[in-house]
N, CA and C atoms as an extended XYZ file, in Angstrom:
516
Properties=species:S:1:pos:R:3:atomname:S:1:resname:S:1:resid:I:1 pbc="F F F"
N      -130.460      135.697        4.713 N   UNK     1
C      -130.106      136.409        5.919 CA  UNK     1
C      -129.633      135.443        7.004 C   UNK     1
N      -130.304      134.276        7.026 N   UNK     2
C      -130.104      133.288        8.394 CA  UNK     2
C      -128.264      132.832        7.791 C   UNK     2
N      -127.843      133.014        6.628 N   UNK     3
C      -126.777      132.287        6.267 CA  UNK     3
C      -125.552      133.174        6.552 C   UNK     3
N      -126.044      134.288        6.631 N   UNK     4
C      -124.940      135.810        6.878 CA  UNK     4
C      -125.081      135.670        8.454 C   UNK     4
N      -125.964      135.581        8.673 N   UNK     5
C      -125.922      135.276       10.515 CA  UNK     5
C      -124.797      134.563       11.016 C   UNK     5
N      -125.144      132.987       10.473 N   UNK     6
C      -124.108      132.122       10.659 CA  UNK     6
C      -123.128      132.037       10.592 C   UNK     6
N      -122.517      132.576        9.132 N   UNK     7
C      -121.074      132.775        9.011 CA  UNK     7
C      -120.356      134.009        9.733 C   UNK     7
N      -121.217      135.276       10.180 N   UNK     8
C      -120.909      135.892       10.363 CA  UNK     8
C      -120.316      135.711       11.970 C   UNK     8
N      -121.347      134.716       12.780 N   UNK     9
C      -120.661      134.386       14.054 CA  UNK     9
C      -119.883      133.197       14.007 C   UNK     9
N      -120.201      132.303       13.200 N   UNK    10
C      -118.984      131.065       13.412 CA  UNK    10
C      -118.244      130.965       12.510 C   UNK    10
N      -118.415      131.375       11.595 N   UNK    11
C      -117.414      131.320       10.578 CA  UNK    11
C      -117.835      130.400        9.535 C   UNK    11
N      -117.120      130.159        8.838 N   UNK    12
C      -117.676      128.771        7.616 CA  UNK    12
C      -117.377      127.351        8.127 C   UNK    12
N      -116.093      126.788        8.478 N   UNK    13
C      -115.959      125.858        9.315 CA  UNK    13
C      -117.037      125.546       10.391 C   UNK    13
N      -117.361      126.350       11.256 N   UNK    14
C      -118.165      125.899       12.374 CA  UNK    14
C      -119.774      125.963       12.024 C   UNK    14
N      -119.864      126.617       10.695 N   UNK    15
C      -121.415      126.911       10.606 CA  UNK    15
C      -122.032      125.555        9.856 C   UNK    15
N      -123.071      125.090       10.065 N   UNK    16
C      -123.479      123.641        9.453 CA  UNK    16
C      -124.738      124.558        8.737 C   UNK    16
N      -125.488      123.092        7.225 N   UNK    17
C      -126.292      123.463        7.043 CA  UNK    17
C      -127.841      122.951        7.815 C   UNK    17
N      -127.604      122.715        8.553 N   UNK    18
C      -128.537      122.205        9.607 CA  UNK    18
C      -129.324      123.457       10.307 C   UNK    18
N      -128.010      124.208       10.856 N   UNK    19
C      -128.282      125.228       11.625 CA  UNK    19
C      -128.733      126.409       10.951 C   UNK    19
N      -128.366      126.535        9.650 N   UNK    20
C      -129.084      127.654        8.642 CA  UNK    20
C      -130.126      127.108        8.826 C   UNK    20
N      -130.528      126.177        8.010 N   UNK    21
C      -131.948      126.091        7.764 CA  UNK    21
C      -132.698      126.200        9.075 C   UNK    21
N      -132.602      125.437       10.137 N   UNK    22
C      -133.076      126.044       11.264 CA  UNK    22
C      -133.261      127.438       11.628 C   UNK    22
N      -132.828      128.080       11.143 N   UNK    23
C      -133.014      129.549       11.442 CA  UNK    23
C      -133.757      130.306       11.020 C   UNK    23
N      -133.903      129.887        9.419 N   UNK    24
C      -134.687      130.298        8.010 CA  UNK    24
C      -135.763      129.660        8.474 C   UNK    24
N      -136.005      128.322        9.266 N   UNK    25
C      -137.063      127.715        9.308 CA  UNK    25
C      -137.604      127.011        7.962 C   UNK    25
N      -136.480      125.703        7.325 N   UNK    26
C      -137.017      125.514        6.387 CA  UNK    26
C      -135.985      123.918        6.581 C   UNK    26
N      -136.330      123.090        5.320 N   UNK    27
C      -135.335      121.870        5.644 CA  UNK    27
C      -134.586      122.087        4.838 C   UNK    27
N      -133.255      121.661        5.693 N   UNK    28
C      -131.630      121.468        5.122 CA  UNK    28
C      -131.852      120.918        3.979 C   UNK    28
N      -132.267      120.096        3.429 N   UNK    29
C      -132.563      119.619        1.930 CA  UNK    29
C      -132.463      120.480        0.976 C   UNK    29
N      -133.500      121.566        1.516 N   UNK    30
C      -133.888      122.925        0.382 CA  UNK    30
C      -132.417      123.489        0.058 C   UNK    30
N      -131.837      123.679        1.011 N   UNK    31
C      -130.479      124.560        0.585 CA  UNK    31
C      -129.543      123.792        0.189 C   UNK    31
N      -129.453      122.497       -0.054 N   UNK    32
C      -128.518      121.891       -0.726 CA  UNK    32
C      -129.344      121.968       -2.132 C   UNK    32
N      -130.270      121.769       -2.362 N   UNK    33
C      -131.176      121.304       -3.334 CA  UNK    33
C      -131.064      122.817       -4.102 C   UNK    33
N      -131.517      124.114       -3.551 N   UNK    34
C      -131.568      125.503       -4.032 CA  UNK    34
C      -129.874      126.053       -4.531 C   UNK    34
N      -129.074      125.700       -3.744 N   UNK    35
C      -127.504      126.001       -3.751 CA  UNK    35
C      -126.480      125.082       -3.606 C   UNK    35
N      -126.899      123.963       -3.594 N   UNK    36
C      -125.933      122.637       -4.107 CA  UNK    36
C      -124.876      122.313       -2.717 C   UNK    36
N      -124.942      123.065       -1.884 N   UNK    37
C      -123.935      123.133       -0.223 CA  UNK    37
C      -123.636      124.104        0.328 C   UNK    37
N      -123.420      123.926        1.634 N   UNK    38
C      -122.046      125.070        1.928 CA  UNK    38
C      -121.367      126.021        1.259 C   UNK    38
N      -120.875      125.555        0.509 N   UNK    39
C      -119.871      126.577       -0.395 CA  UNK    39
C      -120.307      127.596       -1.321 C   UNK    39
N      -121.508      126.858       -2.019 N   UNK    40
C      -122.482      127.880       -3.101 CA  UNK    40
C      -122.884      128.806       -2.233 C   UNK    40
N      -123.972      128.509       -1.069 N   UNK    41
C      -124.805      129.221       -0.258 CA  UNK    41
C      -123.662      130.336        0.782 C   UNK    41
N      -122.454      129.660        0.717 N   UNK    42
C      -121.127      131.535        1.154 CA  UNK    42
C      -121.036      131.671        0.323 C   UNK    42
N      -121.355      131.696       -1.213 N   UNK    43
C      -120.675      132.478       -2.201 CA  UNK    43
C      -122.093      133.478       -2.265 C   UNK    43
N      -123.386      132.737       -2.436 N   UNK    44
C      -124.497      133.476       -2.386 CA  UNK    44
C      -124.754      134.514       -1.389 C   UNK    44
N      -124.044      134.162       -0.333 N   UNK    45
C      -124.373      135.028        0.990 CA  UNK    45
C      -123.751      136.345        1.440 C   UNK    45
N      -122.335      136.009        0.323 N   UNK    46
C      -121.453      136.923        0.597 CA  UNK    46
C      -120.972      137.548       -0.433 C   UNK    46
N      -122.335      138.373       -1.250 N   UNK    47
C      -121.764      138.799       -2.338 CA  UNK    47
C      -121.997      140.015       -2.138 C   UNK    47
N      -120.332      140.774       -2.125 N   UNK    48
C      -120.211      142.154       -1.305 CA  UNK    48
C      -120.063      143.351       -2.421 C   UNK    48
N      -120.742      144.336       -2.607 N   UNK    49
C      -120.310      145.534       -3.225 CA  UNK    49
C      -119.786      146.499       -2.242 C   UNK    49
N      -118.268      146.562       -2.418 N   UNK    50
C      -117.388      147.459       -1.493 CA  UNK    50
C      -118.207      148.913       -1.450 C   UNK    50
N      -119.053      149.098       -2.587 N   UNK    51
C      -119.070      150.585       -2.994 CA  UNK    51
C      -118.613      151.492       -2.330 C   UNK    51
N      -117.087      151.544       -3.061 N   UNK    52
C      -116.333      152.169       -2.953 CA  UNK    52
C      -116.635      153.579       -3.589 C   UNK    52
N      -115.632      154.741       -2.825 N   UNK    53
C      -116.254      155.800       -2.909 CA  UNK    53
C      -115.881      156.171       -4.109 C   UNK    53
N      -116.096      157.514       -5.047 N   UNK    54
C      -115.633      158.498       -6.346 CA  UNK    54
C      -114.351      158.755       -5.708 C   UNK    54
N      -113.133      158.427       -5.862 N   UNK    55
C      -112.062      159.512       -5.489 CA  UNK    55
C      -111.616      160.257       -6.603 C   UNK    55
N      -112.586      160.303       -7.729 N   UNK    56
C      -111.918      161.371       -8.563 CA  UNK    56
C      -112.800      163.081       -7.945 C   UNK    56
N      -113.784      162.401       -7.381 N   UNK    57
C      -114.311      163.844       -6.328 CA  UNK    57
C      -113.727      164.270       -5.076 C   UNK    57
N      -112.371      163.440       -4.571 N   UNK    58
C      -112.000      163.485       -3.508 CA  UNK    58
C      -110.488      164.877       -3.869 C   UNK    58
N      -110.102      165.022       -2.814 N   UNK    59
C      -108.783      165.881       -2.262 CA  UNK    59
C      -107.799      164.763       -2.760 C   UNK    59
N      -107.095      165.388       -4.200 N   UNK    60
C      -105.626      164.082       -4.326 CA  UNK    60
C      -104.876      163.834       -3.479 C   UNK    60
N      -104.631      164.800       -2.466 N   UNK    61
C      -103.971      164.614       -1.741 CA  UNK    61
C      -104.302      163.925       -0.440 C   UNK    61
N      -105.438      163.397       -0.429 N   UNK    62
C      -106.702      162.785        0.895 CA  UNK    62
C      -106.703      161.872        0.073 C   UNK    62
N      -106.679      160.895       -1.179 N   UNK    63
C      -107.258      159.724       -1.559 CA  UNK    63
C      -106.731      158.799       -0.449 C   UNK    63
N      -105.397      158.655       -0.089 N   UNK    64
C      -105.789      157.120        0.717 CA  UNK    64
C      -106.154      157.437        2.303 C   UNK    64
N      -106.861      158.421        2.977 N   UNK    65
C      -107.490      158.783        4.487 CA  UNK    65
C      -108.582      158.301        3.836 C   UNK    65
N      -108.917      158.979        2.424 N   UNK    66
C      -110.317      159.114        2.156 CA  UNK    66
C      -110.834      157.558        2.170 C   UNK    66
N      -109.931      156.666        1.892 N   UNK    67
C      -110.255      155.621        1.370 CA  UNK    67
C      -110.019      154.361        2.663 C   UNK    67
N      -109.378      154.636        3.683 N   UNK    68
C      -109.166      154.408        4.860 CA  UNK    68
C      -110.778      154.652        5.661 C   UNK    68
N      -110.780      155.813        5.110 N   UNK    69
C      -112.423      156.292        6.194 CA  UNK    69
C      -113.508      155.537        5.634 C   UNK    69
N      -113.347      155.125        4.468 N   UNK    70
C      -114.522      154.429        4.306 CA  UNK    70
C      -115.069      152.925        4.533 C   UNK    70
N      -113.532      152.416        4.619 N   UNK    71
C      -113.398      151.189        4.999 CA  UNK    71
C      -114.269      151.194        6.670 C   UNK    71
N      -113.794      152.006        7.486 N   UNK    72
C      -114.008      152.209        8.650 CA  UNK    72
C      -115.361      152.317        8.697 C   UNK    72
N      -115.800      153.351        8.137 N   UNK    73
C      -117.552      153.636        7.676 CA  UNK    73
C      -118.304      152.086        7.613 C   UNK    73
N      -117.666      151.479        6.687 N   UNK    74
C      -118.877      150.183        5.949 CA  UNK    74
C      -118.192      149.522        7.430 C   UNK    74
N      -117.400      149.179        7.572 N   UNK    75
C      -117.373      148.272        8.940 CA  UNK    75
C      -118.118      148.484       10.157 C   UNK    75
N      -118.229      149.467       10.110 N   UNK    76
C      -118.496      149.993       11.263 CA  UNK    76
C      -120.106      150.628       11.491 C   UNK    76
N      -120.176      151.270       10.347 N   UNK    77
C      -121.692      151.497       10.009 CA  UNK    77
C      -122.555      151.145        9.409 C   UNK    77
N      -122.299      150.143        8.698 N   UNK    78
C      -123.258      149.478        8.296 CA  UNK    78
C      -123.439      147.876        8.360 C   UNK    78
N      -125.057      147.904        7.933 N   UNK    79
C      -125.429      146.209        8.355 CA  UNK    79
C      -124.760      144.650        7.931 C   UNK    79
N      -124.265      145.699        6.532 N   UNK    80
C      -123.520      144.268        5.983 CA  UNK    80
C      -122.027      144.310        5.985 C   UNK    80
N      -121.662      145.204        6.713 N   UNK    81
C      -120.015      145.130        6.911 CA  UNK    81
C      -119.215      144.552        7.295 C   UNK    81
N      -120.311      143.374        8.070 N   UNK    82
C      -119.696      141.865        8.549 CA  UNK    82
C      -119.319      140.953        7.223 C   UNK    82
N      -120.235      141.124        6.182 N   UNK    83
C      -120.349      139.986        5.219 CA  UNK    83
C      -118.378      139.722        4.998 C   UNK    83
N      -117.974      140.991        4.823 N   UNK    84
C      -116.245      140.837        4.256 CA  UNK    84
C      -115.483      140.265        5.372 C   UNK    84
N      -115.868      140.470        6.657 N   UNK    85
C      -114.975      139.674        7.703 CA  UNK    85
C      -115.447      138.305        7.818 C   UNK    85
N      -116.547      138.268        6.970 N   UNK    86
C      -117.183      136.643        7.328 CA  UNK    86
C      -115.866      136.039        6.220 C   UNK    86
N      -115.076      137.277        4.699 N   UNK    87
C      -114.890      136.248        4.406 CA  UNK    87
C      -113.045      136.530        4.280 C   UNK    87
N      -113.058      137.286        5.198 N   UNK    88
C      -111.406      137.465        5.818 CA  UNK    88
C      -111.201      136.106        6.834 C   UNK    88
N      -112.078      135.877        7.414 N   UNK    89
C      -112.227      134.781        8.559 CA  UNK    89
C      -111.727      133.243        7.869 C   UNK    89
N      -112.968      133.641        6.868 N   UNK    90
C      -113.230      132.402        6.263 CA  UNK    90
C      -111.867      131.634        5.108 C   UNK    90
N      -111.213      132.544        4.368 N   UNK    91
C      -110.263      132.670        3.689 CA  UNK    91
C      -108.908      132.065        4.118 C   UNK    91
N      -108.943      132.149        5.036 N   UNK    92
C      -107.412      131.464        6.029 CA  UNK    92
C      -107.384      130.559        5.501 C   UNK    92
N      -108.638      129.449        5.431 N   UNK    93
C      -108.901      127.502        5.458 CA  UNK    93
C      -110.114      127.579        4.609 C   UNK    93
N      -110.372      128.344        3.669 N   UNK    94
C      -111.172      128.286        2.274 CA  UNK    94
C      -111.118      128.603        1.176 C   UNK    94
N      -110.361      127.893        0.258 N   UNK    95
C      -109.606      128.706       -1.040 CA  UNK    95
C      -110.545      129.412       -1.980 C   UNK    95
N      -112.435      128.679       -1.639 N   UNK    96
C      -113.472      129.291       -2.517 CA  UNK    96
C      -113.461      130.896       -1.866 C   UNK    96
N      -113.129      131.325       -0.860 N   UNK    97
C      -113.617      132.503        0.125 CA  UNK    97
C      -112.424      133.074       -0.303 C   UNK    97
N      -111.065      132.295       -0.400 N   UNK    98
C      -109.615      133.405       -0.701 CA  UNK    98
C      -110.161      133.766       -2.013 C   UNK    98
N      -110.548      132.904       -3.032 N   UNK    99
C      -110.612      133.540       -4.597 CA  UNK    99
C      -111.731      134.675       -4.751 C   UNK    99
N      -112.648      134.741       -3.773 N   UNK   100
C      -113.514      135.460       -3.827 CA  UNK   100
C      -113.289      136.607       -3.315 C   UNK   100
N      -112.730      136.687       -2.376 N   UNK   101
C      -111.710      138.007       -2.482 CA  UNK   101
C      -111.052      138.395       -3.301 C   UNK   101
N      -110.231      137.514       -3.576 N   UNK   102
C      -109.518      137.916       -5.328 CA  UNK   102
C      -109.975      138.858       -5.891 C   UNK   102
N      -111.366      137.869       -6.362 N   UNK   103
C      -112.044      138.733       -7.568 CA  UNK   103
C      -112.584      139.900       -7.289 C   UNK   103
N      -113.058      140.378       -5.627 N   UNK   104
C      -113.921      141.242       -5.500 CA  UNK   104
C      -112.809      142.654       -5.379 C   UNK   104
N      -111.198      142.118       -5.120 N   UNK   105
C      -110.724      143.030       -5.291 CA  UNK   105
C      -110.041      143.599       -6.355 C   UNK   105
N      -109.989      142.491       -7.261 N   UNK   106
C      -109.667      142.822       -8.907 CA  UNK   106
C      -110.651      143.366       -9.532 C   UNK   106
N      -112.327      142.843       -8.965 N   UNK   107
C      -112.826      143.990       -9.948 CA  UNK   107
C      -113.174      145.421       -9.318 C   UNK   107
N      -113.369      145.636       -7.841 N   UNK   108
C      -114.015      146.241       -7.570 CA  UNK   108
C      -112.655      147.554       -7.200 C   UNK   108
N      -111.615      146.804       -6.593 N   UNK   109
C      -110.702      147.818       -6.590 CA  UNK   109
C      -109.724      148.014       -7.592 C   UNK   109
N      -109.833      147.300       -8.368 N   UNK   110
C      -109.007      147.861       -9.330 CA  UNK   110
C      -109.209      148.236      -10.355 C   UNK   110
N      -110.979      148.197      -10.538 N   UNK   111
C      -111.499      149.523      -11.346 CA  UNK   111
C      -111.270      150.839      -10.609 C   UNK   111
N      -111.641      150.784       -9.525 N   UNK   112
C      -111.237      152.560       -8.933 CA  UNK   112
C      -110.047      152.966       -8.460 C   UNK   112
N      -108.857      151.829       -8.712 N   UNK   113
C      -107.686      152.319       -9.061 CA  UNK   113
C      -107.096      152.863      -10.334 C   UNK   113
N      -107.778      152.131      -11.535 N   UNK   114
C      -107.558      152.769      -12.768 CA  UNK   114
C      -107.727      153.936      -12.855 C   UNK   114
N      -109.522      153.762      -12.349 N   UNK   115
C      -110.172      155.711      -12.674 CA  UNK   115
C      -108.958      156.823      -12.116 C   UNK   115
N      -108.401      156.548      -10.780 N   UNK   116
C      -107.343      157.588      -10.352 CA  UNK   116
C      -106.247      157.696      -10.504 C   UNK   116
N      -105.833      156.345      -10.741 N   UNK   117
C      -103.992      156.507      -10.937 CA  UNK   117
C      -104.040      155.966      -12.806 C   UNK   117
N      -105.006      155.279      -13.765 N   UNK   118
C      -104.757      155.034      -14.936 CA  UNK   118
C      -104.100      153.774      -14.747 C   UNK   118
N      -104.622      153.054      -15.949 N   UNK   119
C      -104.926      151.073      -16.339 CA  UNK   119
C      -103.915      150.677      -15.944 C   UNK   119
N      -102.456      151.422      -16.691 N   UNK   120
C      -101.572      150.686      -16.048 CA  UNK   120
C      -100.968      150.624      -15.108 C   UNK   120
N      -100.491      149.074      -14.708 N   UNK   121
C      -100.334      148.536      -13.089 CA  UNK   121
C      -101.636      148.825      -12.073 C   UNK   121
N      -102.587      148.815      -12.590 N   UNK   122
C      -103.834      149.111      -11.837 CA  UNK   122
C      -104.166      148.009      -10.758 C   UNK   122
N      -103.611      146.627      -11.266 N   UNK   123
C      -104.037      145.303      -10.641 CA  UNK   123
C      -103.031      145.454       -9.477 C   UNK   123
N      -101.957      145.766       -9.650 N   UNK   124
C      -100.684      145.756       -9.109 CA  UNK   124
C      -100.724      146.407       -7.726 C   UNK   124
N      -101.540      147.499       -7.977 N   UNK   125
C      -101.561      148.513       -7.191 CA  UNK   125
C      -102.844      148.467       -6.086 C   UNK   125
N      -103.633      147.762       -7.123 N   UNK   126
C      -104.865      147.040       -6.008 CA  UNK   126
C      -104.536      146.342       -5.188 C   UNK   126
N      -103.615      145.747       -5.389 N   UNK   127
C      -103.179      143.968       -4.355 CA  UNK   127
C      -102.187      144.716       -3.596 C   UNK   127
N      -101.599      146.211       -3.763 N   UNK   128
C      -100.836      146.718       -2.648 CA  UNK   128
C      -102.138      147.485       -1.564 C   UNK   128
N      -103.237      147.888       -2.360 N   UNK   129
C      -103.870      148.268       -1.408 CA  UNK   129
C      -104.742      147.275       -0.086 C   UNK   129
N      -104.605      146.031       -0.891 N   UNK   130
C      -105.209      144.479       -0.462 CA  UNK   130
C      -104.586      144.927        1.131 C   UNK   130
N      -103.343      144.450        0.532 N   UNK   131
C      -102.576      144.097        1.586 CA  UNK   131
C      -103.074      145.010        3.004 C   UNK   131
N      -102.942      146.091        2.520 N   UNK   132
C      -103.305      146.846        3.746 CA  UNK   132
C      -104.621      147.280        4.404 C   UNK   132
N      -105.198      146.845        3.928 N   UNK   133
C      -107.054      146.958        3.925 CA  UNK   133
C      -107.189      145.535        4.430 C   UNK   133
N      -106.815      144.531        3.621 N   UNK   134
C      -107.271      142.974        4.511 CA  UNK   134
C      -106.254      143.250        6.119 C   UNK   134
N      -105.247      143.599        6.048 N   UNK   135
C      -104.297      143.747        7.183 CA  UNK   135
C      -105.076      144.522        8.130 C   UNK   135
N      -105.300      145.405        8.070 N   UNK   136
C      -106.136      145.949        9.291 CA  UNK   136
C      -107.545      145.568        9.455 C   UNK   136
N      -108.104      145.344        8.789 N   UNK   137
C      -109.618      144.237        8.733 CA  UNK   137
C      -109.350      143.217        9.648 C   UNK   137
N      -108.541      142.551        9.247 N   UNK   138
C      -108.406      141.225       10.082 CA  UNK   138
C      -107.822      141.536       11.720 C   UNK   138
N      -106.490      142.332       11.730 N   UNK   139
C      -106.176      143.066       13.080 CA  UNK   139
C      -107.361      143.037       13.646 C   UNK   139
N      -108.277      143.898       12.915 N   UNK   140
C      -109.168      144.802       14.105 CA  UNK   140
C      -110.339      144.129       14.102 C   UNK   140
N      -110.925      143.581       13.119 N   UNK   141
C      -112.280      142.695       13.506 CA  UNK   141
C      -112.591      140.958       13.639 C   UNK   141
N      -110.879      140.788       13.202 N   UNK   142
C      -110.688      139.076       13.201 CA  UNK   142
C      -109.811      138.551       14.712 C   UNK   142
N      -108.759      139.848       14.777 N   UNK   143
C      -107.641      139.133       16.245 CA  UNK   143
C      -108.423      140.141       17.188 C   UNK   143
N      -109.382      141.244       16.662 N   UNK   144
C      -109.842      141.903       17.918 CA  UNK   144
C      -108.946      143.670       18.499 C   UNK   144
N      -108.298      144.045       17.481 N   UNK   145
C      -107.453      145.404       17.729 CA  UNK   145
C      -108.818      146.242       18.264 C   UNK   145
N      -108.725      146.697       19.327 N   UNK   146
C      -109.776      147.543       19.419 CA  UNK   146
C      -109.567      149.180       19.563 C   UNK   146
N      -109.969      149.906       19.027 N   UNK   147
C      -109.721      151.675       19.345 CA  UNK   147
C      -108.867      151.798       20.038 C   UNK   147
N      -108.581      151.502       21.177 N   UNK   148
C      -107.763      151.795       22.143 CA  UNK   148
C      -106.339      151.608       21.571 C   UNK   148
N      -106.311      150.184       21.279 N   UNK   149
C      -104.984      149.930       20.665 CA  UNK   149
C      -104.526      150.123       19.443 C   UNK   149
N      -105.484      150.600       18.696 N   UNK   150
C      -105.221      151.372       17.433 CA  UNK   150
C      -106.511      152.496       16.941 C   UNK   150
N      -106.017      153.609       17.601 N   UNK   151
C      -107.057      154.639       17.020 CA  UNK   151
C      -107.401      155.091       15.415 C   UNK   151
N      -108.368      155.140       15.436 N   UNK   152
C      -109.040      155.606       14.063 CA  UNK   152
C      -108.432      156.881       13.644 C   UNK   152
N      -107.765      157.713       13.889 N   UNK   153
C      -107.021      158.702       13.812 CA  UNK   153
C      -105.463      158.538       13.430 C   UNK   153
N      -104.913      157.335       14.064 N   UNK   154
C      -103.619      156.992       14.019 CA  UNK   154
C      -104.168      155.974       12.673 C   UNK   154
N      -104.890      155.212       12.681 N   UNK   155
C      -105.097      154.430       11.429 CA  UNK   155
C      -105.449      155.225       10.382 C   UNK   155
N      -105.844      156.349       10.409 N   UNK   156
C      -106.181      157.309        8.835 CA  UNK   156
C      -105.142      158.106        8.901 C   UNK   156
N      -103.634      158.392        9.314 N   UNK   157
C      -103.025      159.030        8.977 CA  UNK   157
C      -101.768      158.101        8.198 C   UNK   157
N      -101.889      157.197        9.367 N   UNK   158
C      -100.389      156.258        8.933 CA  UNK   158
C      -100.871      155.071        8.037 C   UNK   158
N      -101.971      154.352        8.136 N   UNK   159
C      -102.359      153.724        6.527 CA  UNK   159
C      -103.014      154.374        5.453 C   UNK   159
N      -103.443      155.250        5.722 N   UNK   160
C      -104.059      156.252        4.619 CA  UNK   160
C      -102.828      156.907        3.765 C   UNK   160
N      -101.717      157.501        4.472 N   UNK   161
C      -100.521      157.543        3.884 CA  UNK   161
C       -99.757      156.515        3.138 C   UNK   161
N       -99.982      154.868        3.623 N   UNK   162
C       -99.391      154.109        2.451 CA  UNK   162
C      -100.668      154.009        1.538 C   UNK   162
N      -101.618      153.912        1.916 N   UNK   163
C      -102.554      154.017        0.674 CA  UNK   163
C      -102.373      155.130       -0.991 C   UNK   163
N      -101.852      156.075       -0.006 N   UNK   164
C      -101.993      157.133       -0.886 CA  UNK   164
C      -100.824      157.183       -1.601 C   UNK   164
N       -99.526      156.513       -1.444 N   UNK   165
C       -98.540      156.015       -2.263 CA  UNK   165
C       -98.600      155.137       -3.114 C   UNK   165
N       -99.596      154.221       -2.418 N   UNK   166
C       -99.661      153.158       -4.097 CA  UNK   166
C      -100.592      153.598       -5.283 C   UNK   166
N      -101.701      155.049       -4.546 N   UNK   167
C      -102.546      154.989       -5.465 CA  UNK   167
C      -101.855      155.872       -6.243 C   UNK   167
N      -101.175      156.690       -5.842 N   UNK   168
C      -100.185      157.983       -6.792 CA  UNK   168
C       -98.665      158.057       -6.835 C   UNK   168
N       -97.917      157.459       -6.065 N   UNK   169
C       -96.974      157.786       -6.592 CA  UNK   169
C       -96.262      156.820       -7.836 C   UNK   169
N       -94.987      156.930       -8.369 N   UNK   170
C       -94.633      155.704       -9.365 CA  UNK   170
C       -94.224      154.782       -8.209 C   UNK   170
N       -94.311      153.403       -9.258 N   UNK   171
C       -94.013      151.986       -8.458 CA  UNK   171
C       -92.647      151.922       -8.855 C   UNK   171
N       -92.274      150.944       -8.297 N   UNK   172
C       -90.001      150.905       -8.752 CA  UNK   172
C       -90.529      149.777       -9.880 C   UNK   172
């Protein structure tokens, strides 16, 4: 928990293991010694299950609002919804934090792109949804977009609509 703290306000660059362990109340030793550095202890810290929603229970015609709203949901409502901006942040100037996105969106979204649109181009279609899910993530909780300047209403109609093209319609 003291390590999600850290990254979550300074980022990976600025967070030392000094200052974890200080927090945990334990010596910096232990966490090199338990997780080998820095880098193990964000991979340990930031291991995110999108749980992403069923959209085979959803409105076909609502999959990408639906899938827009939930993004909004875990960001917004819940405790660990920082962990993914710790590693949108972190990813700019950490290639362990970019690949880890990678993977969390190859497996996690592009299994529940298969289930709705079917295997093939499933990966393809994940990394179009990337784009627009890390894109407004970062806007709004990394440069600071706040409601005002982009409403949650205007963001579930007009990215939920490209969402809902990559998840259904054909690709060229």
């Amino acid at each position: 928990m003291a390590a999600r703290k850290a990254f979550s306000i300074h980022g990976f660059e600025r967070t030392t293991v000094r200052e974890i362990a200080a927090d945990a109340g334990v010596n910096p030793a232990l966490i090199n010694r338990y997780f080998g550095g820095k880098e193990q202890l964000l991979a340990e810290a930031v291991s995110i299950d999108l749980a992403l929603p069923d959209l085979s229970q959803a409105d076909r015609s609502e999959l990408g609002k639906t899938l827009v709203a939930h993004f909004f949901q875990r960001w917004e409502g819940r405790q660990d919804g920082d962990l993914l901006r710790v590693l949108i942040r972190t990813a700019a100037t950490n290639q362990d934090a970019a690949s880890r996105i990678r993977t969390i969106l190859a497996d996690q979204v592009g299994t529940m792109v298969a289930r709705v649109a079917g295997p093939e181009r499933a990966r393809e279609r994940a990394c179009l949804i990337a784009t627009q899910i890390l894109g407004l993530a970062y806007a709004r909780y990394v440069l600071g977009l706040s409601s005002d300047d982009l409403p949650h209403a205007t963001a579930l109609v007009m990215i939920g609509g490209t969402l809902q093209r990559y998840l259904v319609e054909e690709l060229p």
